[in-house]
C-alpha positions as CSV (number, residue, x, y, z in Angstrom):
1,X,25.5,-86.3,-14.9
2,X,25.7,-83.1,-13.4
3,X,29.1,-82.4,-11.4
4,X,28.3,-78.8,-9.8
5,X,27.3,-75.4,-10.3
6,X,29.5,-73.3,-12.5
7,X,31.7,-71.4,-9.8
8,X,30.7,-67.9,-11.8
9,X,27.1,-68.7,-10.2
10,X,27.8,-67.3,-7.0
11,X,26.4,-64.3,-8.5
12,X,23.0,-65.3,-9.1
13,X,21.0,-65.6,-6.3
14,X,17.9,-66.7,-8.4
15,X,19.5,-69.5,-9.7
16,X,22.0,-71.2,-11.3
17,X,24.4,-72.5,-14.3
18,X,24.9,-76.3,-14.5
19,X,25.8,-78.7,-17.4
20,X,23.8,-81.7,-18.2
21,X,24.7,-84.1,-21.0
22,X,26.6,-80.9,-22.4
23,X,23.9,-78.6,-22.7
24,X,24.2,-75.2,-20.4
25,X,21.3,-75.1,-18.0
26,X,20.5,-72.3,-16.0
27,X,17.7,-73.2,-12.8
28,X,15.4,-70.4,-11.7
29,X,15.2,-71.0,-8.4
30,X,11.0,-70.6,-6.5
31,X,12.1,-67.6,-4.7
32,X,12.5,-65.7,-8.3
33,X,9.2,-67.3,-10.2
34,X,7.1,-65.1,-9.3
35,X,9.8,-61.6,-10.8
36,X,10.7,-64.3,-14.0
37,X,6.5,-65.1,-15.0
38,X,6.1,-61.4,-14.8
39,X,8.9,-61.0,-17.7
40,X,7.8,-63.4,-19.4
41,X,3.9,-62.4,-18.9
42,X,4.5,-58.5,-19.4
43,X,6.1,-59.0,-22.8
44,X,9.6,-57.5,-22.2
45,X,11.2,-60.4,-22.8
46,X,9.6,-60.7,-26.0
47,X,10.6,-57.1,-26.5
48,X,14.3,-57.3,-25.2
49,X,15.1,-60.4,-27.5
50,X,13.0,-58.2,-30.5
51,X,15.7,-55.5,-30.0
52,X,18.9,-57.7,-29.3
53,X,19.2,-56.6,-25.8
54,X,18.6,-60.2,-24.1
55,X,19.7,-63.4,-25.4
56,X,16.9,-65.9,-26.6
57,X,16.0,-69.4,-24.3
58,X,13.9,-72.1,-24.1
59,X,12.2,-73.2,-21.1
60,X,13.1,-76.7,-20.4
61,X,11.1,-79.1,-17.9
62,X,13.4,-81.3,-16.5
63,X,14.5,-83.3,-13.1
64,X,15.6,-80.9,-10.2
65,X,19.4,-81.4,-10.8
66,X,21.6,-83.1,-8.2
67,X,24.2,-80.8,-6.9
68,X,26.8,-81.3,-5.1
C-alpha cells in the first residue's frame, strides 16, 4: 500500500520517491523519458555506475502507484 510521496520529492520534478511493500521506488514521470532513455541509451549510465559516480538500479515494471 503506498501512503504518499516522500516529502523530500518536492525536488524532483521528473518524478518521485514512494514505498511499496517496503521497497524505495522512485517513478520517472513521461515528461523526463525521453532525457532518462538517452542515459540509459548513450552509455553514461553504464559509465557513471563503472566509475562510482551514480548509484546502480533496476528498472521495475509495475502498476502506476496510487498517490494521495
Amino acid at each position: 500500500m503506498i501512503k504518499a510521496k516522500l516529502p523530500s520529492s518536492f525536488r524532483d520534478p521528473s518524478g518521485f520517491l514512494f514505498f511499496r511493500n517496503g521497497s524505495l521506488y522512485r517513478q520517472v514521470n513521461t515528461i523526463y523519458k525521453e532525457n532518462y532513455d538517452c542515459l540509459i541509451d548513450s552509455g553514461l549510465y553504464e559509465a557513471l555506475i563503472n566509475a562510482e559516480l551514480l548509484i546502480p538500479h533496476n528498472e521495475v515494471d509495475i502498476e502506476r502507484p496510487n498517490i494521495r
